[in-house]
C-alpha positions in Angstrom: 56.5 -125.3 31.7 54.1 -122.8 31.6 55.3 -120.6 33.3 58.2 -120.3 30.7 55.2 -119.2 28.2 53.7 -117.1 30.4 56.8 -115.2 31.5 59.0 -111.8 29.8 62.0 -113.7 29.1 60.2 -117.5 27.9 57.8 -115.0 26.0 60.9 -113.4 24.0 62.7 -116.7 23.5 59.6 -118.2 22.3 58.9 -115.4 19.4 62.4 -115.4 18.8 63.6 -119.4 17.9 60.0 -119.5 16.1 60.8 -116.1 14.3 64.1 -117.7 13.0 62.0 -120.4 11.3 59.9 -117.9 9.4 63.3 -116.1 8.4 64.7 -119.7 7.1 60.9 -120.2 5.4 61.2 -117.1 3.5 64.8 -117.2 2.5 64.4 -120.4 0.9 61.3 -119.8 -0.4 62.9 -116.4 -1.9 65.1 -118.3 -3.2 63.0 -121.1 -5.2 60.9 -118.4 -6.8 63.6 -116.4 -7.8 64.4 -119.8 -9.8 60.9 -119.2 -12.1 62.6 -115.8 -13.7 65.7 -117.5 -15.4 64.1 -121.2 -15.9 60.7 -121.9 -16.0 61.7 -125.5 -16.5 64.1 -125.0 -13.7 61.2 -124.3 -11.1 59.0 -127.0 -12.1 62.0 -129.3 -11.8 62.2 -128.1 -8.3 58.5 -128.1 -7.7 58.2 -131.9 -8.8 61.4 -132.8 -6.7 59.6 -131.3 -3.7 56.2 -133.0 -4.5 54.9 -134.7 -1.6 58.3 -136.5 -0.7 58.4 -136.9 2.9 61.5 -134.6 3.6 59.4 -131.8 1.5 56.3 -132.4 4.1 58.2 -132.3 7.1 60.2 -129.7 6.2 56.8 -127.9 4.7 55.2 -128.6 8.8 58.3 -127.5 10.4 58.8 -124.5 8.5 55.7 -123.3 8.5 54.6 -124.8 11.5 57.0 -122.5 13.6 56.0 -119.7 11.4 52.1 -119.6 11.9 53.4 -120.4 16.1 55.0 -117.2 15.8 52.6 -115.0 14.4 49.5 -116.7 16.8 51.6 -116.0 19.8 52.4 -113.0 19.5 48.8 -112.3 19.4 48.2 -113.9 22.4 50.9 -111.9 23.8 49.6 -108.9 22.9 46.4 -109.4 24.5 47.8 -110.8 27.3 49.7 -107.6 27.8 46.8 -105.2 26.9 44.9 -107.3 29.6 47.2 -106.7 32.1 47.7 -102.5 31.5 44.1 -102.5 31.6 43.2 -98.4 31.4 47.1 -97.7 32.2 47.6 -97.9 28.1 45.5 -95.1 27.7 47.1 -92.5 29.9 50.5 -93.1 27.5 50.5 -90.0 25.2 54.1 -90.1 23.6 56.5 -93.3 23.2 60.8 -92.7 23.4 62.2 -92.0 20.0 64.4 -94.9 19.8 61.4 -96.8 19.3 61.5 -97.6 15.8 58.2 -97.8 13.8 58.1 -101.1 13.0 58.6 -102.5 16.6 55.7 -100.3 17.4 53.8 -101.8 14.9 54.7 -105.3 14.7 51.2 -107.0 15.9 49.8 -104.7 12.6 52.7 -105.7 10.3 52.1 -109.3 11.8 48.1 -109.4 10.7 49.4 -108.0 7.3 51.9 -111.2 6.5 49.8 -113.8 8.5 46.7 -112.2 5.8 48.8 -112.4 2.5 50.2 -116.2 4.0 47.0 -117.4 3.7 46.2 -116.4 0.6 49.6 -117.5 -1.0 48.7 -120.6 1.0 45.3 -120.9 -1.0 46.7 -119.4 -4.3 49.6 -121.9 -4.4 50.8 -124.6 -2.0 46.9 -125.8 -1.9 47.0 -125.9 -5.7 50.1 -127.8 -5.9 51.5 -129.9 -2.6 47.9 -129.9 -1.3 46.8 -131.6 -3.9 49.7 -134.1 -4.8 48.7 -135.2 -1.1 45.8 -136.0 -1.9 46.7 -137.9 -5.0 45.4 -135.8 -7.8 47.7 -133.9 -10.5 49.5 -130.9 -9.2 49.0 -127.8 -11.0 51.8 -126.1 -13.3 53.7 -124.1 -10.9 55.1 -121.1 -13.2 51.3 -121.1 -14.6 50.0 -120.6 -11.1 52.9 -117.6 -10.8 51.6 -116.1 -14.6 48.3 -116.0 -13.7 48.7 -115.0 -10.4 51.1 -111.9 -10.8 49.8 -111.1 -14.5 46.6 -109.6 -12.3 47.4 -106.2 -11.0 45.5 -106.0 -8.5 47.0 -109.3 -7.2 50.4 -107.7 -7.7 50.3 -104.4 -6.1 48.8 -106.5 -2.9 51.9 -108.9 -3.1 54.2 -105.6 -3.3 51.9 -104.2 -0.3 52.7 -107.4 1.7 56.0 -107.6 1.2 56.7 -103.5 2.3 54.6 -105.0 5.6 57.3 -108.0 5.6 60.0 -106.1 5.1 59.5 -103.8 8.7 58.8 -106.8 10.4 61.9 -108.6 9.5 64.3 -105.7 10.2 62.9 -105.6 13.6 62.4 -109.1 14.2 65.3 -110.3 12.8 68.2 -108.3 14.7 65.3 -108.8 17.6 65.7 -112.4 17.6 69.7 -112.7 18.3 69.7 -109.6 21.0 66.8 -111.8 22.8 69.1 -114.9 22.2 72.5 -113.3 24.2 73.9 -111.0 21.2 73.2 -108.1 23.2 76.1 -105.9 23.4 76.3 -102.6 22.1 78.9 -103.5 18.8 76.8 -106.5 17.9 73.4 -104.6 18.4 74.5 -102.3 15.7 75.9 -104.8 13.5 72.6 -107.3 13.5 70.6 -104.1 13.2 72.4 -103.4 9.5 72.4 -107.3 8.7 68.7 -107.3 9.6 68.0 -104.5 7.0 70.0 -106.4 4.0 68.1 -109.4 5.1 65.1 -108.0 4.6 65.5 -106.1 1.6 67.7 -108.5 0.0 64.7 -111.2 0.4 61.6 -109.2 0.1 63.8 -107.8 -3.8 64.1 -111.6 -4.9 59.9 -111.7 -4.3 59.2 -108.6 -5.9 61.4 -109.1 -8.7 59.2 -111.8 -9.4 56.5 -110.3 -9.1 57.0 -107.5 -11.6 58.7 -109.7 -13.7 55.8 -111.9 -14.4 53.6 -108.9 -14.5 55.4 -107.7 -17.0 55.8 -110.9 -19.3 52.0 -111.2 -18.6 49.8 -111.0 -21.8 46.4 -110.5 -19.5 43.5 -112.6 -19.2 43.2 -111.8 -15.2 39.8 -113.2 -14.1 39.3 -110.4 -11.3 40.3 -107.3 -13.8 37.9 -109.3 -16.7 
């Protein structure tokens, strides 16, 4: 077994299966927010259904769980592999041009999302499942969202994170199925174009959120106070 973790191919399927659980996290959790713009009561409704009901936590621990797997291995990964080039990395002066950006970047994109996670973590889901769990009154979701992205500094990080998102999803996503067996050259293409409306179509339905709420926002930000 752990030489499947330690190996190329174990190592790809690895970030790949858990990188599909961050693409079903963030599709679903697109969606719910995107819920908040057109009923406020709407999102609450969904918020309190949630609440600490078992399916919500186990979905919450699975979902995330595979998620936070992903981004941690892939750090391990990455030192793992700079370990092993030892100087050799530093006599490479020019990568091949297919070599898109963001797969050149992804431990960088990956520190980005794993960062802003945390703090949605901490700005949110502590302020409102956390606390359910722990039997005290959960905060007012679409409140939380207000006073959140009615700050502009907290908005133009969210847009920030979500640019960073968006090039690690286009890679990772078409990544994650040619690592999985749909490898040949017509699919490659097509998973590479699906990947990119993926990701933009999910990262929109966040930042249309965002702005949205900035805009409705009357001020009263405690960090621009």
């Amino acid at each position: 077994m752990s030489n499947f973790f330690t190996n190329v191919i174990g190592r790809k399927l690895v970030m790949s299966l858990t990188g599909l659980f961050l693409i079903l996290f963030l599709l679903f959790h697109a969606s719910m927010n995107l819920v908040a713009v057109f009923s406020e009561e709407g999102y609450n409704a969904i918020c309190e259904f949630l609440g600490a009901n078992w399916y919500a936590l186990a979905a919450t621990v699975v979902l995330a769980g595979g998620f936070f797997f992903h981004i941690i291995y892939a750090f391990w990964i990455t030192l793992q592999n700079l370990a092993a080039r030892g100087n050799q990395r530093y006599a490479m002066t020019s990568r091949p041009k297919e070599v898109s950006w963001a797969s050149k970047n992804m431990l960088v994109l990956g520190i980005i999302v794993i960062g802003f996670a945390c703090l949605h973590l901490y700005q949110f889901w502590a302020k409102m499942q956390l606390v359910e769990i722990l039997g005290q009154e959960p905060a007012n979701g679409v409140e939380i969202i207000k006073l959140t992205f009615g700050c502009p500094i907290f908005a133009a990080c969210y847009i920030i994170w979500l640019v960073a998102l968006w090039f690690h999803l286009t890679h990772g996503f078409w990544s994650a199925f040619h690592t999985l067996g749909w490898n040949n050259q017509i699919w490659i293409s097509r998973l590479e174009c699906i990947a990119k409306w993926f990701a933009t179509i999910v990262c929109a339905m966040f930042i249309i959120v965002v702005i949205v709420f900035y805009i409705r926002s009357t001020g009263g930000c405690p960090i621009c106070m």
